[in-house]
C-alpha positions in Angstrom: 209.7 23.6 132.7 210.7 25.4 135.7 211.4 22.7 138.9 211.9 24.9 141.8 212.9 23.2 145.5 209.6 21.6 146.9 207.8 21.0 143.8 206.5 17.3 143.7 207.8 15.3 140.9 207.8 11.8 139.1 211.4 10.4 137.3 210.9 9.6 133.6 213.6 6.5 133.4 211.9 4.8 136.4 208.2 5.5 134.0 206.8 8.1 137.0 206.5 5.2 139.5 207.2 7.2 142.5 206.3 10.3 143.8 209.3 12.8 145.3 209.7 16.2 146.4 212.8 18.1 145.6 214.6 18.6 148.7 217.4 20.8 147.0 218.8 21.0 143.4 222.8 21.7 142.6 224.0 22.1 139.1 221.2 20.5 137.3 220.9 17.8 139.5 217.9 17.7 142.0 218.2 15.8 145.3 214.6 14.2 145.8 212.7 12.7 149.1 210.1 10.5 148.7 206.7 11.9 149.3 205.3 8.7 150.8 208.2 6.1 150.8 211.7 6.4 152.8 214.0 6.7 149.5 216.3 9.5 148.9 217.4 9.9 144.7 218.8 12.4 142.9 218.2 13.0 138.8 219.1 15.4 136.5 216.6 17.8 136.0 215.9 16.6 132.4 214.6 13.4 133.9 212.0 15.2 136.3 208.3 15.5 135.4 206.4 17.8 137.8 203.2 16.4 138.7 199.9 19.0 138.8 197.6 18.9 141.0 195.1 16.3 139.5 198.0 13.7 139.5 198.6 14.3 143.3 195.4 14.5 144.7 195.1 11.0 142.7 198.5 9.5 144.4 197.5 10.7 147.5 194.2 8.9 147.7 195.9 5.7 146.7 198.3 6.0 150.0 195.9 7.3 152.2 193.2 3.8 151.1 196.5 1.7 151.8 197.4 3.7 155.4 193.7 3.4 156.2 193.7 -0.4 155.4 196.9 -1.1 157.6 194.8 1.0 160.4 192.1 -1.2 160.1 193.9 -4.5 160.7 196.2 -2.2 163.5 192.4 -1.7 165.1 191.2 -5.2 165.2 194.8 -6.7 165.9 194.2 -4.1 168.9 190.7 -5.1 170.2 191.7 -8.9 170.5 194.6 -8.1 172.7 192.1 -5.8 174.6 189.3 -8.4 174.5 192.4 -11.1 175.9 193.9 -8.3 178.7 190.0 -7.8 179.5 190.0 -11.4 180.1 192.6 -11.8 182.6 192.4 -9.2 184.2 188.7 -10.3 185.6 189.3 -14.0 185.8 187.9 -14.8 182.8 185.2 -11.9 183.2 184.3 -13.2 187.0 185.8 -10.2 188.3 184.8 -6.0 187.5 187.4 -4.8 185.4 189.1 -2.4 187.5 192.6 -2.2 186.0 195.2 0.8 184.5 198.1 0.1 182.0 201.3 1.7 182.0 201.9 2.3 178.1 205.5 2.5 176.6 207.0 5.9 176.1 208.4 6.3 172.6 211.5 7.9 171.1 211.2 9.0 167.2 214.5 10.3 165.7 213.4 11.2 162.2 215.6 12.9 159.4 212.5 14.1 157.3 210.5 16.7 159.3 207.3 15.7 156.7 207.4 12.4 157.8 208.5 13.0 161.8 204.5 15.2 161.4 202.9 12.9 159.7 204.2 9.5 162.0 203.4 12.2 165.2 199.6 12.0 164.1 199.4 8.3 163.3 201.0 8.0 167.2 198.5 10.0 168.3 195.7 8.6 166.6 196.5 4.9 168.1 196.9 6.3 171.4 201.2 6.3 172.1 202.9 8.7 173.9 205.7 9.6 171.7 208.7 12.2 171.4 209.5 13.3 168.2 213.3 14.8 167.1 213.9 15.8 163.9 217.5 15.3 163.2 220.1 14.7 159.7 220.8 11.1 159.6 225.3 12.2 160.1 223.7 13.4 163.6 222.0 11.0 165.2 225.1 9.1 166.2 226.7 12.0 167.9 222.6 12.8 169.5 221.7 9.9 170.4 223.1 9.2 174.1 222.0 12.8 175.6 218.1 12.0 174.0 218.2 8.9 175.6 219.1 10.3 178.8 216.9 13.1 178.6 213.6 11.2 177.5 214.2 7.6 178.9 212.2 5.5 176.3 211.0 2.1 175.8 211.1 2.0 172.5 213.5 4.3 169.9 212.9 4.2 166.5 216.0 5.9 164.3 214.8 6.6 161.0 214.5 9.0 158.0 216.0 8.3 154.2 218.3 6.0 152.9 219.1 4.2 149.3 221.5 1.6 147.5 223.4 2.7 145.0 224.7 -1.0 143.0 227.2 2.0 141.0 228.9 2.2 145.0 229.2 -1.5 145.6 228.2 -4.6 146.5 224.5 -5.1 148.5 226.7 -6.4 151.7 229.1 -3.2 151.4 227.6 -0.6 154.0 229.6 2.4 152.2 227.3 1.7 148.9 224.4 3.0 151.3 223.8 6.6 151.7 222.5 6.3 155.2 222.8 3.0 156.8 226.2 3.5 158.0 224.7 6.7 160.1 221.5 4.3 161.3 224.2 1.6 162.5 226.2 3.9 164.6 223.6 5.2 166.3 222.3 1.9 167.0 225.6 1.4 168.6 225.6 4.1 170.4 222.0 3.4 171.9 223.4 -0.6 173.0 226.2 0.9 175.0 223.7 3.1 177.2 220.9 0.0 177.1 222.7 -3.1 176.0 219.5 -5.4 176.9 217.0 -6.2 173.8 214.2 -5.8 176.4 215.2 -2.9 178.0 215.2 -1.0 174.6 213.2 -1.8 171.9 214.8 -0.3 168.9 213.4 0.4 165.1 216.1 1.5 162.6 216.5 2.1 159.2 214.9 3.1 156.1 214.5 2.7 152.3 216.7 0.0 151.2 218.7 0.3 154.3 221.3 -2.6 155.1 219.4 -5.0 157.1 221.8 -7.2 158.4 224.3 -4.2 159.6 221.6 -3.1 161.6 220.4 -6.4 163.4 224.0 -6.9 164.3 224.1 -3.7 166.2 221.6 -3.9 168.0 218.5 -3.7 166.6 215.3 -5.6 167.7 213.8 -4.4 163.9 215.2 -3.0 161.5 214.7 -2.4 157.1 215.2 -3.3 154.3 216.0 -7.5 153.9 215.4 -7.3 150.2 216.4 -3.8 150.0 213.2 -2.3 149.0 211.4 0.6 149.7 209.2 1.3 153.0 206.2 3.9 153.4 206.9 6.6 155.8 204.6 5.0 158.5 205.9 1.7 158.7 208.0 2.2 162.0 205.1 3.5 163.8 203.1 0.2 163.6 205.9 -2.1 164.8 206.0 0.2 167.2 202.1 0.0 167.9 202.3 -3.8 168.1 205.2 -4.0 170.5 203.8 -1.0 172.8 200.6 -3.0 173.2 201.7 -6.5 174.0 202.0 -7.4 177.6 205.5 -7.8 178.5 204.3 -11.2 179.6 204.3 -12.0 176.1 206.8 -11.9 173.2 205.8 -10.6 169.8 207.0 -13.0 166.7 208.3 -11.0 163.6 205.6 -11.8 161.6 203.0 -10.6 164.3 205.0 -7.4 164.0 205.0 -7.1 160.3 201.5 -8.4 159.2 199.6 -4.7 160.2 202.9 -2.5 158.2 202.3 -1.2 154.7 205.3 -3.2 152.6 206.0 -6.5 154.7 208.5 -8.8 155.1 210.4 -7.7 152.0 211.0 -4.8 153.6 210.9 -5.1 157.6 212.2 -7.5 159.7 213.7 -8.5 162.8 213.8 -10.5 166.0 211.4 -12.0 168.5 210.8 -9.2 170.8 209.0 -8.9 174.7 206.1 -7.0 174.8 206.1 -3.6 176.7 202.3 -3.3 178.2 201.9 -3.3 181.6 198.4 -4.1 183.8 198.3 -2.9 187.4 194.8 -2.6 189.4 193.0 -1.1 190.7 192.3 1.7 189.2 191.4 4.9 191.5 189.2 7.4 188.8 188.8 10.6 190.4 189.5 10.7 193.9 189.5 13.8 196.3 192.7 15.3 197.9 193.1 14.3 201.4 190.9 10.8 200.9 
């Protein structure tokens, strides 16, 4: 069996539960990225499986049913906040809508390029302006001021791979984490330009990331409470659901969480002000010098 870097493979000791591509392979050992799920591994070669084409097209209709299904309850979350703006905006419909919305400009720091593409598309798909950076985890903290001087978000999500190892430590030691450490410093470095919760909405984290770490640095949501795994798109619909709340409002966790893929196992956070804002009226296509 010839594993080469790229190829897509399962892990015989954890019985082929997750799909991973090899990311680079050093003296038998192959560092893997998960295909669909935040988690960075490595194995011995001996352990890998590679999975044909049949097998993937298989996984990959799974994920894309579960991403579709999220979408779907994204969508109608979406039209009732619509259907409630609608409402207000006309005095309970006595009024012609005649209204524009200033949308929240988003800031995605991503350590896997696959997944920066792939959470690029779902932005786009829902309708959120978004800047993508692809960036290794060990930089983001030294990054992170000049992108947030140069974009001036709303919202920053900080994200890419990350695992416990229990061989490393204890759950509550940060250095047992391969990545959190790097998440939570750049978190830091993000409060001491934009110290307010509101002023800055901020995602960070990844598989099994160290939760708390991350809340207590700043973070308005972060991964992993019970240390499990998240899909690749997770981020984007906390995101989604924060972007579209009027900042009149303030979205509960669990409003956050209920449209993501894995949940309150592994996303959490705290009560955050939405970031929509409603002005009127709205001027469509009016001639220079009017």
């Amino acid at each position: 069996m010839d594993i080469q870097k790229g190829a897509l493979v399962t892990r015989k000791s954890y019985d082929h539960d997750l799909l991973f591509r090899v990311a680079e392979i050093k003296k038998g050992v192959a560092i893997l990225h998960g295909e669909e799920l935040r988690l960075k591994a490595d194995a011995a070669l001996s352990d890998l499986t590679l999975v044909n084409q049949r097998e993937h097209k298989k996984r990959k209709a799974v994920d894309r049913e579960k991403q579709e299904s999220s979408y779907r309850l994204f969508r109608q979350d979406y039209q009732m906040m619509k259907e409630k703006r609608n409402y207000e905006a006309t005095e309970g419909y006595t009024d012609a809508a005649n209204y524009f919305q200033l949308p929240a400009k988003v800031l995605h720091i991503d350590g896997d390029p696959s997944y920066l593409r792939k959470c690029i598309q779902l932005y786009q798909r829902i309708g959120l302006q978004v800047h993508g950076v692809h960036l290794t985890e060990t930089e983001m903290p030294f990054q992170i001021k000049d992108l947030l001087e140069k974009i001036q978000p709303d919202i920053m999500v900080i994200t890419g791979h990350d695992a416990y190892s229990h061989n490393k430590g204890m759950k509550h030691d940060l250095s047992a984490y391969r990545h959190s450490k790097y998440f939570v410093e750049a978190v830091r470095e993000a409060r001491s330009v934009y110290p307010n919760l509101d002023q800055l909405v901020i995602f960070a984290g990844a598989c099994q990331s160290h939760f708390e770490s991350l809340i207590r640095a700043g973070s308005n949501f972060a991964s992993s409470p019970s240390r499990v795994n998240i899909h690749a798109l997770d981020p984007v619909y906390i995101v989604a659901k924060v972007a579209y709340t009027s900042f009149m409002e303030s979205v509960s966790v669990w409003e956050a969480l209920r449209n993501t893929l894995t949940g309150e196992k592994g996303l959490g956070g705290i009560q955050t002000r939405g970031l929509l804002r409603t002005g009127m009226p709205y001027l469509a296509n009016e001639d220079e010098g009017e």
